[in-house]
Each structure stands twice: as C-alpha cells, then as structure tokens.
mmCIF file of the C-alpha atoms, coordinates in Angstrom:
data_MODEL
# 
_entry.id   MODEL 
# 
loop_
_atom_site.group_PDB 
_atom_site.id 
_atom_site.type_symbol 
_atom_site.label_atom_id 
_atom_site.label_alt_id 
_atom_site.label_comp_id 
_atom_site.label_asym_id 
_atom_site.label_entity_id 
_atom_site.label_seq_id 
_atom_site.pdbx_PDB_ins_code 
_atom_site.Cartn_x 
_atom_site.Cartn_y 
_atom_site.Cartn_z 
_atom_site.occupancy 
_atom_site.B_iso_or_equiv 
_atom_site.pdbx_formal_charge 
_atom_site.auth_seq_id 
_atom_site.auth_comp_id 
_atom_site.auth_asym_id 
_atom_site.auth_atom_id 
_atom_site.pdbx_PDB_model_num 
ATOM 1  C CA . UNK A 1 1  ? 0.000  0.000   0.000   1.00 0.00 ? 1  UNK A CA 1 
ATOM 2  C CA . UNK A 1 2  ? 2.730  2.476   0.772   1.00 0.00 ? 2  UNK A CA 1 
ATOM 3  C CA . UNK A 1 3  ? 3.967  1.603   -2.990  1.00 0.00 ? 3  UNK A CA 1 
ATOM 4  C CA . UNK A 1 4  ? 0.788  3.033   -4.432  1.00 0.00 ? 4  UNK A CA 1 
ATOM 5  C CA . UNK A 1 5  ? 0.357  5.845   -2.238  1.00 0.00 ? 5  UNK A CA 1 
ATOM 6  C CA . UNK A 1 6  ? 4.172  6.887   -3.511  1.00 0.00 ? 6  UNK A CA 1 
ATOM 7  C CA . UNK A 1 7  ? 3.127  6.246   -6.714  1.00 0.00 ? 7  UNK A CA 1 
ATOM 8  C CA . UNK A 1 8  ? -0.105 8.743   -6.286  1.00 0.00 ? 8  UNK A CA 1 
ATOM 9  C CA . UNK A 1 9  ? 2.568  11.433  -4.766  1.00 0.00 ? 9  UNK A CA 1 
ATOM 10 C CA . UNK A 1 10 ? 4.739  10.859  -7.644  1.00 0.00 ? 10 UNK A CA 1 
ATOM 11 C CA . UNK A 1 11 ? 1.857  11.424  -9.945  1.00 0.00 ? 11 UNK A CA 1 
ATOM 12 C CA . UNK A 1 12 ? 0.899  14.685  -8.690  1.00 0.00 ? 12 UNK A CA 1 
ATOM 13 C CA . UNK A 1 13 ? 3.909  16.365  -9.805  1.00 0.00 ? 13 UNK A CA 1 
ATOM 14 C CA . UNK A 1 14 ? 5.895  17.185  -13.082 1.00 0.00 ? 14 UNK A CA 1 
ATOM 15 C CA . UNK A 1 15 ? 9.249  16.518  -13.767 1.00 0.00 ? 15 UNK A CA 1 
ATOM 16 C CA . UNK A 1 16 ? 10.021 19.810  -12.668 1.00 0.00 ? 16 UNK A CA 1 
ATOM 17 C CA . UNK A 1 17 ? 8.339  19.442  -9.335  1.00 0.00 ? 17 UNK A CA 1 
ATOM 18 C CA . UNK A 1 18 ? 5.023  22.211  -10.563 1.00 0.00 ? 18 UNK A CA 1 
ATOM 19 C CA . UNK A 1 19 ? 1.769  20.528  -9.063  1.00 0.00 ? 19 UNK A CA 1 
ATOM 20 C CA . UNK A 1 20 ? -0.051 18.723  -12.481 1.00 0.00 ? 20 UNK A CA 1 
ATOM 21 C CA . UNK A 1 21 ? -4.330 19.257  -12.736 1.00 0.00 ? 21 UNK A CA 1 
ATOM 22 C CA . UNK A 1 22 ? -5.115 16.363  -10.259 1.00 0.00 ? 22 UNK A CA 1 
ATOM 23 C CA . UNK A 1 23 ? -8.152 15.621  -12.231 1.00 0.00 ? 23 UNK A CA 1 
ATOM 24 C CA . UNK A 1 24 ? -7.052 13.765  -15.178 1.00 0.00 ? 24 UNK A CA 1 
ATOM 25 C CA . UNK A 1 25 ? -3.611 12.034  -13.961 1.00 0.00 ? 25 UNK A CA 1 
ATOM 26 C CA . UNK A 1 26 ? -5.396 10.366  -11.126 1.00 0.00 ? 26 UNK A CA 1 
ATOM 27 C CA . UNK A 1 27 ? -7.852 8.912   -13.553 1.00 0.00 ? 27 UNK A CA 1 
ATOM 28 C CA . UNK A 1 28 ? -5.550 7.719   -15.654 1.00 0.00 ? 28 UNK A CA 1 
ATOM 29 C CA . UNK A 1 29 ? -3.481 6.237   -12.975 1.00 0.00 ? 29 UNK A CA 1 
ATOM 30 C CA . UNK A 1 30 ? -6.363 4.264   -11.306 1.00 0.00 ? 30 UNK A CA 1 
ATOM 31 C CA . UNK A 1 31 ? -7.089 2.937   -14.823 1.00 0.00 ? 31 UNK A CA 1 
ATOM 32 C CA . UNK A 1 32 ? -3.348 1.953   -14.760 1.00 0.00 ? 32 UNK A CA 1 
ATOM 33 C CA . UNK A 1 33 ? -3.490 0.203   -11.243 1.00 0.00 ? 33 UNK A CA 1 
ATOM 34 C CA . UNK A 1 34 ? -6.433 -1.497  -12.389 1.00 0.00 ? 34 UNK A CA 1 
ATOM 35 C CA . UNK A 1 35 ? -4.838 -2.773  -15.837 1.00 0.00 ? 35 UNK A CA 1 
ATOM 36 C CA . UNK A 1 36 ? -1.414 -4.182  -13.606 1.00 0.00 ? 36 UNK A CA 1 
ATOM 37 C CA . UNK A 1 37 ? -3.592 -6.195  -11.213 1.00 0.00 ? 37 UNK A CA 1 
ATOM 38 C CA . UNK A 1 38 ? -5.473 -7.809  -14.495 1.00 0.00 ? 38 UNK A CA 1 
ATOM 39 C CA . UNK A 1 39 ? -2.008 -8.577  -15.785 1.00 0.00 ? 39 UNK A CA 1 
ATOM 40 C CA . UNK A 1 40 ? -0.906 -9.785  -13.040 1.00 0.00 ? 40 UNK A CA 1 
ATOM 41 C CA . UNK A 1 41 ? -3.557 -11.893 -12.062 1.00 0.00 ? 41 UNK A CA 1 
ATOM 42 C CA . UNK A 1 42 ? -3.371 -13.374 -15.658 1.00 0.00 ? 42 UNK A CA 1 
ATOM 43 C CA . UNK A 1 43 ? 0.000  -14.021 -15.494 1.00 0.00 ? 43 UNK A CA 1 
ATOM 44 C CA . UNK A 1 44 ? -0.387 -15.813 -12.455 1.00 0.00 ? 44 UNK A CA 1 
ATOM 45 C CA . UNK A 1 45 ? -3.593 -18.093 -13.628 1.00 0.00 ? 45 UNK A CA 1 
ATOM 46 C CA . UNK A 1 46 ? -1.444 -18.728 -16.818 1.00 0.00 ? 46 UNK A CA 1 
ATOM 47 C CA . UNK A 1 47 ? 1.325  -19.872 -14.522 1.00 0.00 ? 47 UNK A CA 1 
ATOM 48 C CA . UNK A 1 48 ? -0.758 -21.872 -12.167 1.00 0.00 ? 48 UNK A CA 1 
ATOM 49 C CA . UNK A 1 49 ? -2.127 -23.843 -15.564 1.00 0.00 ? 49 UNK A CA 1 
ATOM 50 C CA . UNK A 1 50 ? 0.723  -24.104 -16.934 1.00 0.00 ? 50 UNK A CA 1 
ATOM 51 C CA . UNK A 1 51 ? 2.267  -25.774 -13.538 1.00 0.00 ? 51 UNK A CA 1 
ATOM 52 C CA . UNK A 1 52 ? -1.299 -28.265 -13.422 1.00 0.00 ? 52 UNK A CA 1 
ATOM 53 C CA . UNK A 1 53 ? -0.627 -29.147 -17.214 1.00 0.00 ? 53 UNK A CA 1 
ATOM 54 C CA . UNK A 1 54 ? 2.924  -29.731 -17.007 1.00 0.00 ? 54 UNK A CA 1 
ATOM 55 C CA . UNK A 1 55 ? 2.494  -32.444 -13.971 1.00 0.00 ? 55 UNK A CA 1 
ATOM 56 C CA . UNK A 1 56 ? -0.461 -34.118 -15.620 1.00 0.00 ? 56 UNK A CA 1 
ATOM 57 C CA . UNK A 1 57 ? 2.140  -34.742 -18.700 1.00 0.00 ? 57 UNK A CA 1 
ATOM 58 C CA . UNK A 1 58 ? 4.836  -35.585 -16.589 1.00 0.00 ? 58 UNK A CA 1 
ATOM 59 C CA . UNK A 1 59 ? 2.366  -38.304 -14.618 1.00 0.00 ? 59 UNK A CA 1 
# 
C-alpha cells in the first residue's frame, strides 16, 4: 500500500516538481493500477495452468 500511495505522490507532480491538474492524472493512474492487477492476475492463472498441465504430462 505504501507503494501506491508513492506512486499517487509521484503522480501529482511534473518533472520539474510544478503541481499537475489532479483531475485527469489520477484517472488515468487508477485505470493503470487497475490494468497491472489484471495482468498480473493473468499471469499468475497462466502460470498456475501451466504448472497443473505440465504435472499431468509428466504423470
């Protein structure tokens, strides 16, 4: 948790350090959290399956 809330600090500032419009960024950064927990979760399922196939084949 303290990863994403330095993330959302991060997020509210340029690369110059002036405050961004907090309106927009945050959106798209919540759509961006979202999207990496999908992915990961996939990635984990496909790993998971591919671990079950693997040791059916192998018995």
């Amino acid at each position: 948790m303290k990863l994403f809330k330095y993330i959302d600090d991060l997020d509210k500032y340029t690369k110059n350090g002036d405050k961004k419009d907090n309106k927009k960024p945050v959106d798209i950064w919540k759509g961006l959290k979202i999207f990496a927990i999908l992915f990961f979760a996939f990635i984990v399922t496909v790993v998971i399956l591919f671990f079950v196939i693997y040791s059916n084949i192998t018995v």
